[in-house]
C-alpha positions in Angstrom: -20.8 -47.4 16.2 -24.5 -47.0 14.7 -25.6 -49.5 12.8 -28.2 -50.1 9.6 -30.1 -53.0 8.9 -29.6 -54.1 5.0 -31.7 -57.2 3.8 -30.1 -59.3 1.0 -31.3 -62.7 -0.7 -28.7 -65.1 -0.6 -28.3 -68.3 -2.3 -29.3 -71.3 -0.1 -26.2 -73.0 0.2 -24.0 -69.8 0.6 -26.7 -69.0 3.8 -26.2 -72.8 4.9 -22.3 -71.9 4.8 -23.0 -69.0 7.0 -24.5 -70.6 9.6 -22.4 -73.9 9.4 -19.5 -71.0 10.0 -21.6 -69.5 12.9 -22.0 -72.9 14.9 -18.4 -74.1 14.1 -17.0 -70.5 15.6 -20.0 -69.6 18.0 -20.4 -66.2 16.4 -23.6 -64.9 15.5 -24.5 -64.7 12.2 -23.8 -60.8 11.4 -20.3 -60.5 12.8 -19.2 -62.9 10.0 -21.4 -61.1 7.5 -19.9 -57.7 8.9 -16.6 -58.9 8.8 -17.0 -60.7 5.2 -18.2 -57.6 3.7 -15.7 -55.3 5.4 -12.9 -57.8 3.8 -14.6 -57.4 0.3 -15.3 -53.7 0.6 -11.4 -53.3 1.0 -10.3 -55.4 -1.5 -13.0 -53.6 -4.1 -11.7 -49.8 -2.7 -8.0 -51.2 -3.2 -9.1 -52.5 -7.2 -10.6 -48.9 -7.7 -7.2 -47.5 -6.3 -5.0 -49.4 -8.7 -7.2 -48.7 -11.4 -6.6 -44.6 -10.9 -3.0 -45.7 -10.4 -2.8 -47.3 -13.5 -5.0 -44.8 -15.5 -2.6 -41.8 -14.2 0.0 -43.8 -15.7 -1.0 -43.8 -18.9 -2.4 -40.4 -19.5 1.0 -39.2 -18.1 2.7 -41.5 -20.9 4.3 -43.9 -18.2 4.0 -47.1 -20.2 5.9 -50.8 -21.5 5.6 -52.0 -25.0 3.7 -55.2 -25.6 6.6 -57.0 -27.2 9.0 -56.3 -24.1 6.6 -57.9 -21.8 6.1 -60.9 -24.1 9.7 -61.2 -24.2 10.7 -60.9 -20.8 7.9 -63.5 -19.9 10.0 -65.6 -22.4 12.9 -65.3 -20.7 11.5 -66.3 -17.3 10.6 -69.5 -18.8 14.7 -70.3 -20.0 18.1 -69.6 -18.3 18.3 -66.5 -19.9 16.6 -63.9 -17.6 15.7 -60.8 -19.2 15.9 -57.4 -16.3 11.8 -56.6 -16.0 10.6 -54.0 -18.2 10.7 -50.1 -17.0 7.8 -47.5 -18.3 8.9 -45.3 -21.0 8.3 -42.0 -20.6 
């Protein structure tokens, strides 16, 4: 796999952590950068997804009511259990 350098300034105790992490698992350094970005990257790319999602949804009219949320919420909070709110169409 190629590879490209990037330089970054990092807080001092967040680079301490690093290389507290490095010693404690005998990895260097960059593998647990690579692999703590990687994690982030797919966490951001699955935000951006659920975003779309949620966008389509509404310009296609897919959407709850404020006031059946609330309510349900309500319900979760006392015996009587309300059946989770469905998109109107």
């Amino acid at each position: 796999m190629a590879t490209k350098v990037l330089t970054a300034d990092l807080p001092e105790e967040l680079a301490n952590k690093v290389d507290e992490l490095a010693a404690q698992l005998d990895r260097p350094k960059g593998s647990i950068v690579t692999e703590a970005l990687s994690a982030w990257v797919q966490i951001e790319e699955e935000r951006h997804r659920l975003i779309l999602e949620g966008l389509a949804d509404v310009d296609a009219g897919r959407l709850i009511d404020d006031a059946e949320i609330e309510a349900w919420i309500k319900g979760l909070e006392t015996d009587i259990h309300l059946a989770a709110p469905t998109p109107r169409r």
